[in-house]
C-alpha positions in Angstrom: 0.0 0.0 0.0 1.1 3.6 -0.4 3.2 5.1 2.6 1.8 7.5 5.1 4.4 9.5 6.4 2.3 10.8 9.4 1.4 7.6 10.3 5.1 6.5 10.2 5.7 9.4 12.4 2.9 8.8 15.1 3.5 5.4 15.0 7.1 5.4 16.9 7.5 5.8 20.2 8.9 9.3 21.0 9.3 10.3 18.2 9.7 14.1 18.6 6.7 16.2 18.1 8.7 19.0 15.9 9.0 16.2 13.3 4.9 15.4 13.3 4.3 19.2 13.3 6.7 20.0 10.1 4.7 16.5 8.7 1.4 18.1 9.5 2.4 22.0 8.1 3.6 20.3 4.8 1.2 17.7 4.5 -2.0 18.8 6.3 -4.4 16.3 4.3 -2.8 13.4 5.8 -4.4 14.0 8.9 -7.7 12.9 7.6 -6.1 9.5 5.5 -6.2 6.1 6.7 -4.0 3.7 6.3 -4.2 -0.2 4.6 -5.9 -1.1 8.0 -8.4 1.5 8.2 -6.6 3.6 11.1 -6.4 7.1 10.9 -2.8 8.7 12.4 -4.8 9.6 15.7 -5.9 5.7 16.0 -2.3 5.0 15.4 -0.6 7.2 18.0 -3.4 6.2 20.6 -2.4 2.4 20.1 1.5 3.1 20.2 3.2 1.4 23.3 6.0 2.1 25.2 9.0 4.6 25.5 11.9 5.3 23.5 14.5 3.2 23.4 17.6 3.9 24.6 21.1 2.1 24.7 22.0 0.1 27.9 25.7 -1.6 28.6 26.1 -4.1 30.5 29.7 -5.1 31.5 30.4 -8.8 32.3 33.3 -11.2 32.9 32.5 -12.6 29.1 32.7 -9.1 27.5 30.3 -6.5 27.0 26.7 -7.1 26.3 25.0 -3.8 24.4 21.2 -4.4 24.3 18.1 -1.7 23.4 16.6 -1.0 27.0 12.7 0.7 27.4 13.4 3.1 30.3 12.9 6.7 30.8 10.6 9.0 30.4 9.1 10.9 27.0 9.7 14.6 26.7 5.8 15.4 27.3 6.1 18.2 24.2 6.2 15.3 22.4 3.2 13.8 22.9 0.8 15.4 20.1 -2.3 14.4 21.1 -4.0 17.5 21.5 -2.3 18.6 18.3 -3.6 15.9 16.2 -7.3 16.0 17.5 -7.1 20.1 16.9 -5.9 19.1 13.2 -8.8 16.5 12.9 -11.6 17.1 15.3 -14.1 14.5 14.4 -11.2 11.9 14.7 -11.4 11.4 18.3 -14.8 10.1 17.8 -14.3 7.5 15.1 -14.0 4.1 16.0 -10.7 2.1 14.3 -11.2 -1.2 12.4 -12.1 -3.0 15.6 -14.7 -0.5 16.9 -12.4 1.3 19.9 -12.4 5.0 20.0 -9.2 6.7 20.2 -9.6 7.3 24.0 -9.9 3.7 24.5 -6.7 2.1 22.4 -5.0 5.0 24.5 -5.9 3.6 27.9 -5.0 0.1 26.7 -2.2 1.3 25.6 -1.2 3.2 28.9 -0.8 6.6 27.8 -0.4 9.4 30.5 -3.7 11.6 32.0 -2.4 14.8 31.1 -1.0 15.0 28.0 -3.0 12.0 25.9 -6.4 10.7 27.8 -7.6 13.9 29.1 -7.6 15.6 25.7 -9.1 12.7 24.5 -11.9 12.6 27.0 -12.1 16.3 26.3 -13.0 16.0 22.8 -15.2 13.3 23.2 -18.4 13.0 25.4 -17.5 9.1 26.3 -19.9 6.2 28.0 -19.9 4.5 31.0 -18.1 1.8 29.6 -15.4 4.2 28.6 -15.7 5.7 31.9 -15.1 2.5 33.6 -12.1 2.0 31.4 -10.5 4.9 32.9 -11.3 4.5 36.1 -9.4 0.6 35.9 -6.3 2.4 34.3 -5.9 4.9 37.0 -5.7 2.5 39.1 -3.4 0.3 37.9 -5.8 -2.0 36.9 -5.1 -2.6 32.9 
């Protein structure tokens, strides 16, 4: 299928948020495009997991081990949440291919309060259901 930059973009763990703006200012339509399995780049950043990885050595009588390492924390100006659902309003309310609303695949997918779920929530009006989701997540229990 063709290549979607933005997805690409939105689809790796922090990757910074100056690159998805510049993608967004030159390419503005591919906000509203969906990929070859139906996702739009919101559904795609709300389902990415984890942090950045970073390099980790490991010294050991055998010789030195160099392995990729998830730790750390994400520069929260990176997280474009917000950005993407001003770009594409409607988006936060559009189920993916499996019928999960952006705020939803975000929970699952642990993303923070401040800078993903609540703008989420924001932009959409969600159910109790949704609610419920949320309440399991911020307390650990996803």
């Amino acid at each position: 299928g063709k290549f979607r930059i933005l997805h690409a973009a939105v689809g790796i763990s922090g990757c910074p948020g100056a690159i998805i703006r510049l993608i967004l200012k030159i390419h503005p339509a591919s906000i509203e495009e969906k990929d070859g399995d139906l996702n739009l780049p919101l559904h795609v950043a709300c389902k990415t997991v984890g942090q950045p990885w970073s390099r980790k050595v490991e010294i050991r009588k055998s010789g030195v081990m160099v392995y990729n390492a998830d730790f750390g924390q994400t520069n929260p100006k990176d997280d474009v949440t917000s950005e993407l659902i001003q770009a594409h309003p409607v988006a936060a309310t559009l189920p993916d291919d499996g019928g999960k609303v952006p705020f939803i695949l975000a929970v699952e997918s642990g993303k923070p309060w401040a800078t993903s779920l609540q703008p989420l929530w924001q932009a959409y009006n969600l159910d109790d259901e949704s609610f419920s989701l949320l309440e399991k997540a911020l307390h650990g229990g996803l």
